[in-house]
C-alpha positions as CSV (number, residue, x, y, z in Angstrom):
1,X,-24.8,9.5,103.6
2,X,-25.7,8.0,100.5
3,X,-23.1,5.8,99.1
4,X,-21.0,7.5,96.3
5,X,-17.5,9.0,97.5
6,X,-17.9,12.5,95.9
7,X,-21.7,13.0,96.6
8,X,-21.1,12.0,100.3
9,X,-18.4,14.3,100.5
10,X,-20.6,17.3,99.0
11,X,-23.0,16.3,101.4
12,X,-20.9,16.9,104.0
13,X,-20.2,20.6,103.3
14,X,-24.1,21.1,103.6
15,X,-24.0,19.6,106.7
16,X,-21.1,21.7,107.8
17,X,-22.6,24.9,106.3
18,X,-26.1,24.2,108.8
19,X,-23.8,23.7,111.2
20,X,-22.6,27.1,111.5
21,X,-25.6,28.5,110.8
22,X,-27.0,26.6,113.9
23,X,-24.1,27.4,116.0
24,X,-24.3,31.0,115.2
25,X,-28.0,31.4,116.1
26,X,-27.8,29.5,118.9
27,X,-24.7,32.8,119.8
28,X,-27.1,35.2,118.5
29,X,-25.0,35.9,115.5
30,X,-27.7,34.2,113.1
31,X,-28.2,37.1,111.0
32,X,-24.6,38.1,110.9
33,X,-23.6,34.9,109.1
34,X,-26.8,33.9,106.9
35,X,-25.5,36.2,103.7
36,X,-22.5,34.3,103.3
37,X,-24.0,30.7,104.3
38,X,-26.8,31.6,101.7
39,X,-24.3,32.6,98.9
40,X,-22.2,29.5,99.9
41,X,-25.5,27.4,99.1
42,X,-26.2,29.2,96.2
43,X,-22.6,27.6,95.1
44,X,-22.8,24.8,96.3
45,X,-26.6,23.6,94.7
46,X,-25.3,24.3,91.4
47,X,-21.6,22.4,91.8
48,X,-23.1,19.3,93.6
49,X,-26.4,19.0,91.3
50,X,-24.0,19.7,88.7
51,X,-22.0,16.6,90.0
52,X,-25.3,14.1,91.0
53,X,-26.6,14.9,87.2
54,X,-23.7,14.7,85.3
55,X,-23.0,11.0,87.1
56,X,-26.7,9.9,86.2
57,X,-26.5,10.9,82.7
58,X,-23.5,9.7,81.8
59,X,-25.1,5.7,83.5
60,X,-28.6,6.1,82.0
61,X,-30.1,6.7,84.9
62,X,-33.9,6.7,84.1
63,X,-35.1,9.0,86.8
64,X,-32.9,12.3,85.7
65,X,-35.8,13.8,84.9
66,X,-37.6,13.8,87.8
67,X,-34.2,14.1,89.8
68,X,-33.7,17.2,88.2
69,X,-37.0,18.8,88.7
70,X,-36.4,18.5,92.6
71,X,-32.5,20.2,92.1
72,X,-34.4,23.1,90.3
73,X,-37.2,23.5,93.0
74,X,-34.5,23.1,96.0
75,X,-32.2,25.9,94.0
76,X,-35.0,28.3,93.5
77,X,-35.5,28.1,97.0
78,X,-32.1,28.9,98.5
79,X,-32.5,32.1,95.7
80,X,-35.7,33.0,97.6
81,X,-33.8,32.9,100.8
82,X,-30.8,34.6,99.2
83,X,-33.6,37.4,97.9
84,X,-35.8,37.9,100.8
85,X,-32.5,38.5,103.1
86,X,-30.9,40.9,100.5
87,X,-34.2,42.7,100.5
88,X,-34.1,43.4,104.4
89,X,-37.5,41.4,105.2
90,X,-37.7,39.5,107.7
91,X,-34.5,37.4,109.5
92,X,-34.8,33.6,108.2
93,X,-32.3,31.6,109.8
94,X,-34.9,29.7,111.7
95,X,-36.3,29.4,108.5
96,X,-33.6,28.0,106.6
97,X,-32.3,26.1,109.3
98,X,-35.6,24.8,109.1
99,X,-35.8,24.0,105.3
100,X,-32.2,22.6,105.4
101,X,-32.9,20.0,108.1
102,X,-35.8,19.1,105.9
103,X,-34.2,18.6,102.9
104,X,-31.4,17.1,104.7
105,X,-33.7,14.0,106.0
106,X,-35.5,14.2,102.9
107,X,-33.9,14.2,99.3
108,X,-30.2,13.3,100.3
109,X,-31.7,10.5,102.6
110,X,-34.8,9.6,100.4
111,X,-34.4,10.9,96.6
112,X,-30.6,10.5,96.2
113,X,-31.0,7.1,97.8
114,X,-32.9,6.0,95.0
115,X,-30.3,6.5,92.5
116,X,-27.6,4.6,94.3
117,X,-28.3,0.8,93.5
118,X,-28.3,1.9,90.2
119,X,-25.0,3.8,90.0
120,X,-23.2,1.1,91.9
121,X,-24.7,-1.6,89.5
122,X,-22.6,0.2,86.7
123,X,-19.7,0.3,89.2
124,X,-19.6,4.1,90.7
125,X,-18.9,4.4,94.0
């Protein structure tokens, strides 16, 4: 994970929620547990970015900004998911399995890894 006690321990319930969306689909009961695993993300984008920004502003960090623009693209995303699903379109748990693993690898392994040296130089761990 990245570094930071409470971030790594959010982190951790995104991996747990993929987790049982993999292990459902790989049962065949995918679609029957994607609603609540997509409401559960809707929660959980708003309480962790919630946590990752409020701990960059209150150290300066310079790249909030920027930080903040990806949070807003990633929770628009899990709300298209949320949407399309609630509409009856077409099943996306490959799909978000898919975007999840993604932005697993990607921002919590890339972005958020940026602002770690900088929160543990003002002494957040």
């Amino acid at each position: 994970m990245v570094g930071v006690e409470v971030v790594d321990a959010q982190h951790k319930n995104l991996v747990s929620l993929l987790n049982q969306l993999h292990e459902a689909m790989s049962h065949g009961h995918g679609k029957d547990v994607l609603e609540g695993i997509l409401a559960n993300l809707v929660r959980y984008t708003q309480a962790h970015f919630a946590t990752e920004e409020k701990l960059m502003q209150e150290n300066g960090y310079p790249d909030l900004v920027t930080h903040q623009r990806e949070h807003a693209e990633l929770t628009k995303k899990v709300l298209d998911f949320q949407k399309e699903f609630a509409a009856g379109r077409v099943f996306i748990g490959g799909e978000v399995m898919k975007f999840l693993g993604d932005w697993l690898r990607g921002h919590i392994r890339g972005t958020d890894k940026k602002y770690v040296p900088f929160l543990h130089a003002n002494g957040v761990r």
